[in-house]
GUVODO-254986 format. One record per residue: residue number from 1; residue in one letter; x, y, z of N, C-alpha, C in turn. Coordinates in steps of 0.001 Angstrom, whole numbers, always signed. Layout:
<nodes>
<node n="NUM" res="A" n_east="X" n_north="Y" n_up="Z" ca_east="X" ca_north="Y" ca_up="Z" c_east="X" c_north="Y" c_up="Z"/>
...
</nodes>
This chain:
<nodes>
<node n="1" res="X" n_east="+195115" n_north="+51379" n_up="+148487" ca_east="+193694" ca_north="+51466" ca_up="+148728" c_east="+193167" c_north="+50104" c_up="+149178"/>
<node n="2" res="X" n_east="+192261" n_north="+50570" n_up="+150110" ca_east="+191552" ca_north="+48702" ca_up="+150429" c_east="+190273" c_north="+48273" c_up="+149332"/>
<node n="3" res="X" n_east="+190503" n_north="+47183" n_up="+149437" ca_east="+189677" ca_north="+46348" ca_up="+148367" c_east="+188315" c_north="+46346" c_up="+148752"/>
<node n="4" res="X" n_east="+187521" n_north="+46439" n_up="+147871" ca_east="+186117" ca_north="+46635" ca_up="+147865" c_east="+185599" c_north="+48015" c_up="+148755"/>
<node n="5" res="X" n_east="+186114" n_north="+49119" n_up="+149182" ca_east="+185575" ca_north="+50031" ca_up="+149808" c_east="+185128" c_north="+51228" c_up="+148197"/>
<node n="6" res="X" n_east="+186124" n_north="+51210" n_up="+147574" ca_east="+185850" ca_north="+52229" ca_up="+146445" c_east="+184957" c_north="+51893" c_up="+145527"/>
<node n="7" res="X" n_east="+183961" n_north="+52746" n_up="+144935" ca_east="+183484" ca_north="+52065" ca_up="+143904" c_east="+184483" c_north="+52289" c_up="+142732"/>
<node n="8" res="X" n_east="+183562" n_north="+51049" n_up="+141207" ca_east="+184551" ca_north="+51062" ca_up="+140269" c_east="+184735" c_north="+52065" c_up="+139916"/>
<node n="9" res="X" n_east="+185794" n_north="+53249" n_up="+138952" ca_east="+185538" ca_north="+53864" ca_up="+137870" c_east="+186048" c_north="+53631" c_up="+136824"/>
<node n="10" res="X" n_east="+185243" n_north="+53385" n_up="+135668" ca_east="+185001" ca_north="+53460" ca_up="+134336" c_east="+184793" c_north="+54468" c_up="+133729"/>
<node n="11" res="X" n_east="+184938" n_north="+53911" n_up="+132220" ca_east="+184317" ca_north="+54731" ca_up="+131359" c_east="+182897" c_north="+54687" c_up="+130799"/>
<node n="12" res="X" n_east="+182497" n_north="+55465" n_up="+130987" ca_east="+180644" ca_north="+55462" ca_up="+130859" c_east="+180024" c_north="+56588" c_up="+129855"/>
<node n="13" res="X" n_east="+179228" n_north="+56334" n_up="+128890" ca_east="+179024" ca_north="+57288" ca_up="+127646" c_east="+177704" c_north="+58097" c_up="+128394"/>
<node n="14" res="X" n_east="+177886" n_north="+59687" n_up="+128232" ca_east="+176487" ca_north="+60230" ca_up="+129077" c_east="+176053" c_north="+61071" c_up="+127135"/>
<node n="15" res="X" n_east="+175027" n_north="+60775" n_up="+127259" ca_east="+173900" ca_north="+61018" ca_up="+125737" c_east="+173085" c_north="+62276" c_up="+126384"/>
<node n="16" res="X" n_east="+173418" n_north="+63513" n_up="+125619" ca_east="+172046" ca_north="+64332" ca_up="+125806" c_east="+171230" c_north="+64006" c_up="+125018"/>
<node n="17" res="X" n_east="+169912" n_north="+63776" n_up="+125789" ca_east="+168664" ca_north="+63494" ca_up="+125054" c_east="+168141" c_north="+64855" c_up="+123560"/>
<node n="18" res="X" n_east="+169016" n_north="+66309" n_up="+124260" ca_east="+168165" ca_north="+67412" ca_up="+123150" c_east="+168588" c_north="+67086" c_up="+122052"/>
<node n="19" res="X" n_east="+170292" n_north="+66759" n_up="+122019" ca_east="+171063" ca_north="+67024" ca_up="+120606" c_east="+170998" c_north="+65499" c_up="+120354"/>
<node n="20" res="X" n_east="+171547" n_north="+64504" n_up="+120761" ca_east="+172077" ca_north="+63248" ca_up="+120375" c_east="+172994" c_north="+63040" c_up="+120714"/>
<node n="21" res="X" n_east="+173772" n_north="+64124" n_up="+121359" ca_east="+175390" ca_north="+64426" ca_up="+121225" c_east="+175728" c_north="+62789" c_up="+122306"/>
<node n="22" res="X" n_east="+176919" n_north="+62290" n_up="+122106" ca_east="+177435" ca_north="+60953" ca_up="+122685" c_east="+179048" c_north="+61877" c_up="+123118"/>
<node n="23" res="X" n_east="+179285" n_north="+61201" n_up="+124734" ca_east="+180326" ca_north="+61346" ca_up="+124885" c_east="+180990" c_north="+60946" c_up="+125932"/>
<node n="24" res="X" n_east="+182431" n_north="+59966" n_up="+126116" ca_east="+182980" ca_north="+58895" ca_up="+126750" c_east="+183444" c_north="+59489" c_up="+128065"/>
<node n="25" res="X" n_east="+183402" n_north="+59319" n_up="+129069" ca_east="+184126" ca_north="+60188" ca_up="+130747" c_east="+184489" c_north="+58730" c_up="+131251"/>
<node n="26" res="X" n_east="+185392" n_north="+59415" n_up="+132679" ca_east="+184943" ca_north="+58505" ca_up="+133107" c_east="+184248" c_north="+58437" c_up="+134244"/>
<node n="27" res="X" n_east="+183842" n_north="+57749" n_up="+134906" ca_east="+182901" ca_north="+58079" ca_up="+136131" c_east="+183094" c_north="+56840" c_up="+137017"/>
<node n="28" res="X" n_east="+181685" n_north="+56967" n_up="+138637" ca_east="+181567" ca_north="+55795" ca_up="+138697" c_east="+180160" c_north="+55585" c_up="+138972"/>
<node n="29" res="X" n_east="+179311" n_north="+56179" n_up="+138117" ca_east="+177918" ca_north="+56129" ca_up="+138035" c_east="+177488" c_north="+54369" c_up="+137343"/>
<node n="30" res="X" n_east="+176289" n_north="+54240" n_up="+138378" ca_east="+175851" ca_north="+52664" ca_up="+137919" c_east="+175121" c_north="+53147" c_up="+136752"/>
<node n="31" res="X" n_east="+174589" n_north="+52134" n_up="+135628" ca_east="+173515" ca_north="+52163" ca_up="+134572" c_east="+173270" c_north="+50956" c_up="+134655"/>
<node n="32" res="X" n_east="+171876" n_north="+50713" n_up="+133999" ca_east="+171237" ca_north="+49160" ca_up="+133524" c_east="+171507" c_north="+49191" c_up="+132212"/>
<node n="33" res="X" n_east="+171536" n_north="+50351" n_up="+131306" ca_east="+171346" ca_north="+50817" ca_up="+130146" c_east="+173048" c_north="+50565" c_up="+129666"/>
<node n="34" res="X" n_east="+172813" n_north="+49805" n_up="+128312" ca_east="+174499" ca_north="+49939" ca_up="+127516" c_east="+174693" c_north="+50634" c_up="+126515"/>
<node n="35" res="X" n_east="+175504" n_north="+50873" n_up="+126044" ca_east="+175395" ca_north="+51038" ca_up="+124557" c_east="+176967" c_north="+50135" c_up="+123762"/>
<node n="36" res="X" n_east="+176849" n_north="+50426" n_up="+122593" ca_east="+177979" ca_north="+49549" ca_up="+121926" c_east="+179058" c_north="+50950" c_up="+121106"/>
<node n="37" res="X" n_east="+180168" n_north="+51061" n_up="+121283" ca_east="+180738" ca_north="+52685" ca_up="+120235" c_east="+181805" c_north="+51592" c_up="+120264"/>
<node n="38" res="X" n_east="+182334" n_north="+51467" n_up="+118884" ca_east="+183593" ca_north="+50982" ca_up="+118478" c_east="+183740" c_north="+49891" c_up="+118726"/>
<node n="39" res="X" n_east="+183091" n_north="+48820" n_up="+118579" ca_east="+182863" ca_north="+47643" ca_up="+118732" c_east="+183265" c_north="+47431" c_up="+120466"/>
<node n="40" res="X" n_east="+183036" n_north="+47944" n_up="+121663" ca_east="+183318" ca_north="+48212" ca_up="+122898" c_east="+181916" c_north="+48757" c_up="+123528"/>
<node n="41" res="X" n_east="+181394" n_north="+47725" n_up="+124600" ca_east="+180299" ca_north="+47910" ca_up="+125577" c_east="+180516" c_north="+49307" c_up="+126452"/>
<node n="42" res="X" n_east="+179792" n_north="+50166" n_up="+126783" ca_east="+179625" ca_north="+50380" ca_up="+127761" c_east="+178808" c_north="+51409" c_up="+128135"/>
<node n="43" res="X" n_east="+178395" n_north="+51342" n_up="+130051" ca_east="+177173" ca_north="+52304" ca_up="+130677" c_east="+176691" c_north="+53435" c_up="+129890"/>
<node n="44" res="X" n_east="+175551" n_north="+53465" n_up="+129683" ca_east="+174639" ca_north="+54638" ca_up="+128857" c_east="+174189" c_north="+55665" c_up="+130091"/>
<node n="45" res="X" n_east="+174151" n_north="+56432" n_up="+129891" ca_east="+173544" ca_north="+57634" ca_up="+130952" c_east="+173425" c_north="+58642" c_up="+130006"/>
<node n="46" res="X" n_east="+171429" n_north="+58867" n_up="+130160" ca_east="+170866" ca_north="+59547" ca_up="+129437" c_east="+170875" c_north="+60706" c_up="+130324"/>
<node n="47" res="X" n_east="+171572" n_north="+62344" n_up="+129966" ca_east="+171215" ca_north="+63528" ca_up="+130095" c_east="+170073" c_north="+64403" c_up="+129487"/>
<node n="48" res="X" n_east="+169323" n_north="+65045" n_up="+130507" ca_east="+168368" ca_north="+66196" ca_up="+130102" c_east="+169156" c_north="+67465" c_up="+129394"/>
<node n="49" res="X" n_east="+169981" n_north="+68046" n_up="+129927" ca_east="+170130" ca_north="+68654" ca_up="+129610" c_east="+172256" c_north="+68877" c_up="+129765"/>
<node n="50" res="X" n_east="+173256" n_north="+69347" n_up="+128889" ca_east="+174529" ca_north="+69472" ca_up="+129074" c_east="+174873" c_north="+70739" c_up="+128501"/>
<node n="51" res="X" n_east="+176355" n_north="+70996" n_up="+128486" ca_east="+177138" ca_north="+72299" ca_up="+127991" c_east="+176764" c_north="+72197" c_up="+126313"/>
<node n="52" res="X" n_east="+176386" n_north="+70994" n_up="+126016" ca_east="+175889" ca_north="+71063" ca_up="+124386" c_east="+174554" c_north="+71802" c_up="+123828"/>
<node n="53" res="X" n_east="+173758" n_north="+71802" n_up="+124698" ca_east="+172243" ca_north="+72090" ca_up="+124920" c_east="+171961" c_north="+73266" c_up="+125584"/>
<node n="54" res="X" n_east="+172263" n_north="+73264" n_up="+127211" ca_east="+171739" ca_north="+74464" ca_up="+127748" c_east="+171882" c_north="+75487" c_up="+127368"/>
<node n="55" res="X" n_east="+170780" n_north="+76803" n_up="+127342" ca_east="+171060" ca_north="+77847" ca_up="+126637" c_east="+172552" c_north="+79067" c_up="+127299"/>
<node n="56" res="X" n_east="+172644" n_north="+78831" n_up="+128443" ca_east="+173679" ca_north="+79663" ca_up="+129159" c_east="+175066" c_north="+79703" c_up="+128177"/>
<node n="57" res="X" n_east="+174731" n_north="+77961" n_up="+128139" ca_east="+176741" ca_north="+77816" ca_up="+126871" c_east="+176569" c_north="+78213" c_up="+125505"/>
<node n="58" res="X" n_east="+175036" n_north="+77844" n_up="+125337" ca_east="+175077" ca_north="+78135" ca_up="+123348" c_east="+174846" c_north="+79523" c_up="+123004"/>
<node n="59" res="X" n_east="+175068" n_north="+79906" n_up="+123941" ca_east="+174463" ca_north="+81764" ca_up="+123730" c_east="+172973" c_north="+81637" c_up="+123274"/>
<node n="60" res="X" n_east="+172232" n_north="+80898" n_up="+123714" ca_east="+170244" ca_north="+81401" ca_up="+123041" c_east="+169720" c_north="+81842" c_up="+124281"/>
<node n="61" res="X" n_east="+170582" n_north="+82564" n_up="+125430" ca_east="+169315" ca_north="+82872" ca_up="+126448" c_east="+168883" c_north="+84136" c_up="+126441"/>
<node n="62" res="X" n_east="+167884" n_north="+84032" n_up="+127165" ca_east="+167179" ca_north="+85041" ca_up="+126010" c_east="+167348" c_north="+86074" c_up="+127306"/>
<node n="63" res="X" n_east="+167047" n_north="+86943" n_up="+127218" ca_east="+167872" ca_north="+88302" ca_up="+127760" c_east="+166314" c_north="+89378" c_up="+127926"/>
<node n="64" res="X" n_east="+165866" n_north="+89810" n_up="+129397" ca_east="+164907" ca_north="+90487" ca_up="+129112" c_east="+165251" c_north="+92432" c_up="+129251"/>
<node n="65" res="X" n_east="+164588" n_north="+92568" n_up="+128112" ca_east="+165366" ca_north="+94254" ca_up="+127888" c_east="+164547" c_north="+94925" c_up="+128853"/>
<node n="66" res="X" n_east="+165673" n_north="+96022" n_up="+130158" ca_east="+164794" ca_north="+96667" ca_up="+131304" c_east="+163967" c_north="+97745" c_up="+130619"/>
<node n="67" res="X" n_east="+164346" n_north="+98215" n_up="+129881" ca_east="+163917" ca_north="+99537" ca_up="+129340" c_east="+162553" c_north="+99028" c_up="+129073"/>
<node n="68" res="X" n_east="+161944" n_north="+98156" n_up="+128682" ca_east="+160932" ca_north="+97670" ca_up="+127816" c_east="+160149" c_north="+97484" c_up="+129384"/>
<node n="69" res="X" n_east="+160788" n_north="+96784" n_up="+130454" ca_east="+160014" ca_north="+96310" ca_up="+131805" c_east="+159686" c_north="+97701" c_up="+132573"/>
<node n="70" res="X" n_east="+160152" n_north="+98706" n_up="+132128" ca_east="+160194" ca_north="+99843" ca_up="+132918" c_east="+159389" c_north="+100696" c_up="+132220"/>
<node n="71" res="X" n_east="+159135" n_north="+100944" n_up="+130811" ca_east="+158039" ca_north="+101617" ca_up="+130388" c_east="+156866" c_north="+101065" c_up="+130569"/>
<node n="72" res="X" n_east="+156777" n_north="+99784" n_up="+130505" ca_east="+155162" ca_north="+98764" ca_up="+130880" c_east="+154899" c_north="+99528" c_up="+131917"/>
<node n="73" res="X" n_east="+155615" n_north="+99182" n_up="+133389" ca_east="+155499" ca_north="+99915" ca_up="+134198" c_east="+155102" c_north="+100886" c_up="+134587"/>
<node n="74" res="X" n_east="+155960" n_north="+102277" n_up="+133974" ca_east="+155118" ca_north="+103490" ca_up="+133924" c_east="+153778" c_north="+103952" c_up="+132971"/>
<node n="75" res="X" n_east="+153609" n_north="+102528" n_up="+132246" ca_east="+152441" ca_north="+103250" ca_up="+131173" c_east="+151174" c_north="+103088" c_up="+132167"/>
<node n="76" res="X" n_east="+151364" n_north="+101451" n_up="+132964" ca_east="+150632" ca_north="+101220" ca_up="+133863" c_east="+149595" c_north="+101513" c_up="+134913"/>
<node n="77" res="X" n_east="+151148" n_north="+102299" n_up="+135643" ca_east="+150944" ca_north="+102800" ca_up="+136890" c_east="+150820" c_north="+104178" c_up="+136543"/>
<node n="78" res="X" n_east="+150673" n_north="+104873" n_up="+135003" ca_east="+150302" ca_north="+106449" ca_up="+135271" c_east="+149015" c_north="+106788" c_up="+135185"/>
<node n="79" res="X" n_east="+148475" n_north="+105480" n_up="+134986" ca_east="+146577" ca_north="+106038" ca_up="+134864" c_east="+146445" c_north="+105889" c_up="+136026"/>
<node n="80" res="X" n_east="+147222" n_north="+104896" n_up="+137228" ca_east="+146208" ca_north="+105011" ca_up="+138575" c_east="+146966" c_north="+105914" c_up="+139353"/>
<node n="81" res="X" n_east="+148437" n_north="+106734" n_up="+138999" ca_east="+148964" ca_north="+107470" ca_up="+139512" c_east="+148435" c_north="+108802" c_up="+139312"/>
<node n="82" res="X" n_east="+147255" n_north="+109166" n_up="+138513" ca_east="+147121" ca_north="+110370" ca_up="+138506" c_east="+145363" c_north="+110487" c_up="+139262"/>
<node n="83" res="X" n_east="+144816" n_north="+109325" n_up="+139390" ca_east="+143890" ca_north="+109362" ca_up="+140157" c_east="+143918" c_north="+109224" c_up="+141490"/>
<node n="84" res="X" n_east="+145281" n_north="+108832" n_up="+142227" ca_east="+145825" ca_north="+108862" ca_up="+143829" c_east="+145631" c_north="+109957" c_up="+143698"/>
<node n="85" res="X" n_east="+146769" n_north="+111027" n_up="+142900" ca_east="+147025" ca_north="+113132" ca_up="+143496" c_east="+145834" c_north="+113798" c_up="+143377"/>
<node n="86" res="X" n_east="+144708" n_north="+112875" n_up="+142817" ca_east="+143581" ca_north="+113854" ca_up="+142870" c_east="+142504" c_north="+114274" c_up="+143688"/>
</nodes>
């Protein structure tokens, strides 16, 4: 490889902000931000959201029942459906 074309990669700790959760990759994302784990520096990268948090992985998403969207529906539309046939 030629010198100076690649950036570095390291190991860099990415923090979800929901849980706290901390955890070491490696990457080659810049930070200003450090942190210290095991008496050893290194790049902080704060996450919104990860596989620890989002609801898709933890099973909390919430699920909308059709049956429930489909009676609204017809309860709705049968008061102005019977004043159209008339």
């Amino acid at each position: 490889m030629k010198e100076g074309v690649h950036p570095e990669y390291r190991d860099v700790v990415f923090q979800d902000l929901q849980t706290g959760n901390k955890f070491i990759t490696r990457s080659t994302l810049n930070s200003r931000e450090t942190i210290e784990i095991d008496g050893k520096t290194y790049p902080l990268f704060k996450c919104d959201v990860t596989s620890e948090s989002h609801p898709f992985y933890t099973g909390a998403q919430t699920r909308i029942v059709e049956t429930g969207r489909v009676e609204k529906f017809r309860a709705r539309f049968a008061r102005t459906g019977a004043k159209t046939s008339a």
